[in-house]
C-alpha positions as CSV (number, residue, x, y, z in Angstrom):
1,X,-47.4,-39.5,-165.2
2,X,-45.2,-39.1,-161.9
3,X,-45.9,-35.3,-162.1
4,X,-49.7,-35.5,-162.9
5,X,-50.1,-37.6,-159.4
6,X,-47.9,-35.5,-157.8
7,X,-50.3,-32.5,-158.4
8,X,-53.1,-34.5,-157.5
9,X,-52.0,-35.5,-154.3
10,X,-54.3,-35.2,-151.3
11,X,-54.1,-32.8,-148.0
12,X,-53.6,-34.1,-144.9
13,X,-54.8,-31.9,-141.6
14,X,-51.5,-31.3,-139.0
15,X,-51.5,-32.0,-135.8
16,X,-52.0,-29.0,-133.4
17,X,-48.6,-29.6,-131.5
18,X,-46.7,-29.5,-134.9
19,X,-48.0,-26.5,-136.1
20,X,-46.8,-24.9,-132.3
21,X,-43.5,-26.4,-132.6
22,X,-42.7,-25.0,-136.0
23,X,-43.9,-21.5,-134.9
24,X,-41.3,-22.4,-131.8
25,X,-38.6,-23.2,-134.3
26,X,-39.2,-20.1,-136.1
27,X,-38.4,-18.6,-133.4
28,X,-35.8,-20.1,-132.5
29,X,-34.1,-19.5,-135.9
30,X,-34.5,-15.7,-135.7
31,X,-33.2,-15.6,-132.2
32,X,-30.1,-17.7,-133.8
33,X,-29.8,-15.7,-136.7
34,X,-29.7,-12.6,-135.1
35,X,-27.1,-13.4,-132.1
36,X,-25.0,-15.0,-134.9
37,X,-25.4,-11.3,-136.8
38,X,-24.8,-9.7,-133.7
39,X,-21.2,-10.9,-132.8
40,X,-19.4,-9.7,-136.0
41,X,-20.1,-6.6,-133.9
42,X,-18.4,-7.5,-130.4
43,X,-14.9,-5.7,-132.0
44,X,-16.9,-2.3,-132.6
45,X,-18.0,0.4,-130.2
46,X,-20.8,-0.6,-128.5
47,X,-24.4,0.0,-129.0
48,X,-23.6,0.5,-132.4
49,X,-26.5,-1.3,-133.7
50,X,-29.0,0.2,-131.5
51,X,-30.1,2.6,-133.6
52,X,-30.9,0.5,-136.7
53,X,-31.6,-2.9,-135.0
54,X,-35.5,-2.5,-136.1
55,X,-33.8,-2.2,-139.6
56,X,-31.2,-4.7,-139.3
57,X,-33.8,-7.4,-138.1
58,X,-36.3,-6.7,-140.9
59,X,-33.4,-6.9,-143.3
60,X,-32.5,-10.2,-142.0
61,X,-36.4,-11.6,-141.8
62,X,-36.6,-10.4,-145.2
63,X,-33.5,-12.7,-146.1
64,X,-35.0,-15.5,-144.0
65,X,-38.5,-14.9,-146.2
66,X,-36.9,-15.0,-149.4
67,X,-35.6,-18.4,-148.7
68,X,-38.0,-20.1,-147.2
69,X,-42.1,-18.7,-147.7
70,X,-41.4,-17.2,-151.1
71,X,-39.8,-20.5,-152.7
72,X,-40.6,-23.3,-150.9
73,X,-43.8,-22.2,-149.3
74,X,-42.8,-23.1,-145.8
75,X,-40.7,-21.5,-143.0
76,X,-37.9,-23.6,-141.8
77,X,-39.6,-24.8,-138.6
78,X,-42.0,-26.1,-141.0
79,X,-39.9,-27.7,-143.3
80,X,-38.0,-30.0,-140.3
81,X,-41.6,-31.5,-139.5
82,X,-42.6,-32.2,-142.4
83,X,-45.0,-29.0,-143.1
84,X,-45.6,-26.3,-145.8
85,X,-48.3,-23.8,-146.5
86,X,-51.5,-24.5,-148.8
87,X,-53.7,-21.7,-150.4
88,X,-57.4,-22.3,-148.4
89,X,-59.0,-19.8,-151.1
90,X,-58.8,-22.5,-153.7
91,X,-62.1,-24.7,-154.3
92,X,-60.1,-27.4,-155.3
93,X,-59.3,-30.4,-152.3
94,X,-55.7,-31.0,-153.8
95,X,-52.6,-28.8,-152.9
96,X,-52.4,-25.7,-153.9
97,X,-48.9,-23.8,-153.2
98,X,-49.5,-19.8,-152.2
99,X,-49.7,-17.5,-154.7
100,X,-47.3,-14.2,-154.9
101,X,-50.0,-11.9,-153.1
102,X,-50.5,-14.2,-150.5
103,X,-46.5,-14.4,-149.8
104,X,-46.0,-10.8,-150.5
105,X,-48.8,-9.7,-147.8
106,X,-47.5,-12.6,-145.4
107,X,-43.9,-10.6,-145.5
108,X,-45.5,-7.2,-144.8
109,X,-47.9,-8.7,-142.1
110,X,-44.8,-10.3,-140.3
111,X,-41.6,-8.5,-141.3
112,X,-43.5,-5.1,-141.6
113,X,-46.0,-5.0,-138.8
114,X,-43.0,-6.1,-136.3
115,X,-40.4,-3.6,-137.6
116,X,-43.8,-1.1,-137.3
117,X,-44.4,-1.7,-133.6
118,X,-40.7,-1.5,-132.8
119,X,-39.8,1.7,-134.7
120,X,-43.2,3.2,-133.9
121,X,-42.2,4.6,-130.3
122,X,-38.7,6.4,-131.8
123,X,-40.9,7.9,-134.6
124,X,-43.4,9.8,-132.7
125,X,-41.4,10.0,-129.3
126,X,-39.7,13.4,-129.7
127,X,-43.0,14.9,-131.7
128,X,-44.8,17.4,-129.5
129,X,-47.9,18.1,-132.4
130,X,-51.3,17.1,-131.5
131,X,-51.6,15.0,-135.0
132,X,-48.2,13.1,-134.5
133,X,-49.7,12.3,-130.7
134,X,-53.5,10.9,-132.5
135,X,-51.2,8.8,-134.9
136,X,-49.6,7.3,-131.9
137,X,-52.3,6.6,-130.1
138,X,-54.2,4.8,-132.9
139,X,-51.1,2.8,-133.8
140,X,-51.0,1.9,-130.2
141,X,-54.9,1.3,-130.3
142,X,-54.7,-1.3,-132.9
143,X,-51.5,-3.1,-132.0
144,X,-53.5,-3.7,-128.9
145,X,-56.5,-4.8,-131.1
146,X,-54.1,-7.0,-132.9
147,X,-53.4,-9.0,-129.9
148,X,-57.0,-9.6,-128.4
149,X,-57.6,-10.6,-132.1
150,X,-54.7,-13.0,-131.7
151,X,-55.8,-14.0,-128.3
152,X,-59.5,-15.2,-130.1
153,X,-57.2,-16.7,-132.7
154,X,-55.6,-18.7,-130.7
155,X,-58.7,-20.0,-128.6
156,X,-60.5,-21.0,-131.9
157,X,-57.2,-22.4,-132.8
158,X,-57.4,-24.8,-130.2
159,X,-61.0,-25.7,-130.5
160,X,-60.4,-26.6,-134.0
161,X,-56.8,-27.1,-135.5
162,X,-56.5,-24.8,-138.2
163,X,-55.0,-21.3,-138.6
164,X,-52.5,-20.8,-135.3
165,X,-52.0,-17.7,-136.5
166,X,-54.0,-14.4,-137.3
167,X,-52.2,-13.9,-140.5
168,X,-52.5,-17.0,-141.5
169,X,-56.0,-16.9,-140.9
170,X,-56.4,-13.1,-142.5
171,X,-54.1,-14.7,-145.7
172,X,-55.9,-18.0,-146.3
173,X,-53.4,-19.6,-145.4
174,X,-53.1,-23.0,-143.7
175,X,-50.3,-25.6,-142.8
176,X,-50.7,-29.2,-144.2
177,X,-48.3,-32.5,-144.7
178,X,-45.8,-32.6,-147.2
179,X,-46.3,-36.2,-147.0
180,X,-49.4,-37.8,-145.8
181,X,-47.7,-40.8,-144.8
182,X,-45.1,-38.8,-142.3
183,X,-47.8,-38.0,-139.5
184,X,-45.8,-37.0,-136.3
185,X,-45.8,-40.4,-133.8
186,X,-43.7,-41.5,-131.3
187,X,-41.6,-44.5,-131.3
188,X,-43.3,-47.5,-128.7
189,X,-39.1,-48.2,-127.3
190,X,-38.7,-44.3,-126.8
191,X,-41.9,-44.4,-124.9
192,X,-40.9,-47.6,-122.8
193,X,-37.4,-45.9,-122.5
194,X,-38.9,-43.1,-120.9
195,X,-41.2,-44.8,-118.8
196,X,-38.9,-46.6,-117.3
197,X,-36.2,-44.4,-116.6
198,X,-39.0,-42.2,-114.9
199,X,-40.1,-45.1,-112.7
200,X,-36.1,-45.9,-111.7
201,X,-36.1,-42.4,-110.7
202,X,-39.0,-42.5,-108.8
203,X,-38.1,-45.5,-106.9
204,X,-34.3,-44.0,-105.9
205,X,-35.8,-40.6,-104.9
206,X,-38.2,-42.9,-102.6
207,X,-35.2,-45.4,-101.3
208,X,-32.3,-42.7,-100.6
209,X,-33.5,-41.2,-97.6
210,X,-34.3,-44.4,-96.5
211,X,-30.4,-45.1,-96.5
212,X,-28.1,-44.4,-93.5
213,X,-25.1,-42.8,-95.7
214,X,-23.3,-42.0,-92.7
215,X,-23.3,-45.8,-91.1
216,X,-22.9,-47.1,-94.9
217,X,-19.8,-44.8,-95.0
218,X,-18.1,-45.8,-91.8
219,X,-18.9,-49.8,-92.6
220,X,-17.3,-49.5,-95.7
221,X,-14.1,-47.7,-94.1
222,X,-13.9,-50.7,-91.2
223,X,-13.5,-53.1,-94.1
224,X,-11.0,-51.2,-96.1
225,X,-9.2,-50.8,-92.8
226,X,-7.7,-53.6,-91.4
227,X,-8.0,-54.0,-87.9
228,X,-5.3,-55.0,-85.8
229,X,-4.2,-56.0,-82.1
230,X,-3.2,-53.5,-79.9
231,X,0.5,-52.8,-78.9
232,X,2.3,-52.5,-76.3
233,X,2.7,-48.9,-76.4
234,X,-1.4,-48.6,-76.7
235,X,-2.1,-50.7,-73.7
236,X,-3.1,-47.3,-71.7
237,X,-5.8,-44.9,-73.0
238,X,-3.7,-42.3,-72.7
239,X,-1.3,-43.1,-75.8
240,X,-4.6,-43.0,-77.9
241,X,-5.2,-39.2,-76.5
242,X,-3.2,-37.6,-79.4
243,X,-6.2,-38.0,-82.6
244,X,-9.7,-38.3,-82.5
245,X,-11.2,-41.2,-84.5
246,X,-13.8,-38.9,-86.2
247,X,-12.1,-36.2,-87.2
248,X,-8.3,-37.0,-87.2
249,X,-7.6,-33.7,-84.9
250,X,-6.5,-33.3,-81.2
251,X,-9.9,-34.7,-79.2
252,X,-12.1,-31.5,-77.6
253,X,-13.2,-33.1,-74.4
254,X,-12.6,-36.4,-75.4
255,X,-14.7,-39.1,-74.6
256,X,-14.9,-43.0,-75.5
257,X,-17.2,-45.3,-75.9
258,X,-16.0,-49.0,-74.0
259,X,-13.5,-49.4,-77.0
260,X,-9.4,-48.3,-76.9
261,X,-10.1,-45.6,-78.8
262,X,-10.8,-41.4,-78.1
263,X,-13.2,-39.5,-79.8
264,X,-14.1,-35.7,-79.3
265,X,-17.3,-34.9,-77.5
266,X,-19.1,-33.0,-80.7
267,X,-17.8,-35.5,-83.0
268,X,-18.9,-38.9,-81.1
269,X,-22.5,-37.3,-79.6
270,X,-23.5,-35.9,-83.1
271,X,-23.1,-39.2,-84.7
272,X,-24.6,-41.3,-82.2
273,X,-27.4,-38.6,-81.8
274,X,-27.6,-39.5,-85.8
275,X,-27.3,-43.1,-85.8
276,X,-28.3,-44.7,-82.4
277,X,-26.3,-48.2,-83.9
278,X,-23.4,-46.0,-83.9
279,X,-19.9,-47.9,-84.2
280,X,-16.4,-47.0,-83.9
281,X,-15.3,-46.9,-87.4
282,X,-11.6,-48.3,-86.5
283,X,-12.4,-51.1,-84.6
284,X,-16.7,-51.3,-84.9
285,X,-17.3,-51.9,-81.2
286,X,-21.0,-50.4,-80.5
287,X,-21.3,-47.5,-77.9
288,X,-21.5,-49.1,-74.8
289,X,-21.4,-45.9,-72.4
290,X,-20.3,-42.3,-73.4
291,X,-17.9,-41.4,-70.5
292,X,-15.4,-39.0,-70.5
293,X,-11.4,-39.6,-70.5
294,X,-9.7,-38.3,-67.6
295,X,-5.8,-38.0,-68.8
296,X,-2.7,-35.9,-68.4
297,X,-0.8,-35.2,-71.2
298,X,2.7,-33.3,-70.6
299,X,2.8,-29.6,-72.5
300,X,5.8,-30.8,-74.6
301,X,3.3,-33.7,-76.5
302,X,0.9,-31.3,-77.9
303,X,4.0,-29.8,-79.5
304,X,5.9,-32.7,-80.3
């Protein structure tokens, strides 16, 4: 009973953007595969593959066939969403799984033609006949005919859903749900997720330049700072010479700004050219006035 309704189930059309994505995970796994492959070799001389990588990679496709078109009538992209591959040649509605011609021409449209278009240029390369030269040319002729056929593919693929691929068109081949009640959606909390976080982005890329780091930053360092009375020692402007308040170094042309304390020139007219509510990030006074300091320091204190 169970298997009787299992061959009678129905066939479900798949959504365009699945059908792209398991041709992208295809992809994706030969890519894998191959780099995988390609590191047992790091140890060896290199460029030892180079001459048999068209080989090697059909070898390993053909692995990759074997396990996935030939016994489960789906590639592996396929098989994560939910996919696998339906004969169109039958009359009947139901699901009809390939047959062996369909996967055997499938692995020498793929595997072969690839390892053909790559090994093609080494084959005929060092051949100076004329016949050698016509049979490159023509297999350049119809690789090119291949792809504005693939091209036209495509554009009727898009138009109406089916096929994504020439071969699969050429085979009779087409992708359908494994399940008919697993059509790809999208969760409604991933999609509020997303629009959120999109909309907090939005609204901080629009508020930050709007933010004065630089005052933020010296506001923040006058509180962590306490501020305290002046001493005896610091009653004269000239005990406050030794360190700028900006930069911590000996004050270039110093200047102040009506408060005890000495800033270099560059230092004090950058920031206020920044921030005209400039304040003195020791103490917090405003700038009243930039005037210079007019001071003597002994030769012996700039070494001491």
């Amino acid at each position: 009973m169970a298997s009787s309704i299992g061959n009678e189930k129905s066939v479900n059309p798949v959504l365009r953007i699945s059908q792209l994505d398991a041709l992208e995970l295809n992809k994706a796994l030969e890519q894998l595969v191959w780099s995988q492959f390609n590191s047992c070799f790091h140890g060896f001389k290199p460029g030892v593959l180079a001459h048999f990588e068209p080989e090697v990679k059909a070898f390993l496709s053909l692995i990759l066939w074997k396990f996935t078109i030939y016994s489960k009538n789906a590639t592996v992209g396929q098989a994560i969403l939910n996919i696998q591959y339906k004969n169109n040649f039958s009359q009947s509605e139901k699901y009809q799984p390939l047959s062996k011609h369909q996967k055997l021409w499938y692995l020498i449209f793929t595997v072969g033609g690839r390892w053909l278009e790559e090994r093609c240029y080494d084959l005929f390369s060092n051949r100076q006949q004329q016949s050698f030269c016509k049979i490159k040319n023509y297999i350049g002729f119809g690789s090119g005919l291949l792809k504005l056929c693939g091209l036209v593919n495509f554009l009727i693929f898009l138009q109406k859903g089916t096929f994504a691929t020439l071969t699969e068109r050429i085979l009779g081949i087409r992708s359908v749900f494994c399940k008919p009640q697993n059509v790809r959606q999208i969760g409604f909390e991933y999609m509020n997720r997303e629009l959120l976080w999109h909309g907090f982005a939005e609204f901080l890329i629009y508020l930050l330049p709007l933010i004065n780091v630089q005052k933020l930053k010296l506001k923040i360092s006058s509180w962590c700072l306490p501020i305290t009375g002046l001493s005896n020692s610091e009653n004269s402007l000239a005990a406050h010479c030794r360190e700028c308040s900006l930069c911590g170094e000996w004050p270039t042309m110093p200047h102040t700004i009506g408060c005890p304390h000495v800033f270099c020139y560059y230092c004090i007219k950058s920031n206020f050219l920044f921030d005209m509510y400039f304040t003195c990030p020791k103490c917090g006074s405003e700038v009243h006035s930039l005037q210079p300091l007019e001071y003597k320091v002994e030769m012996t204190e700039l070494h001491g």
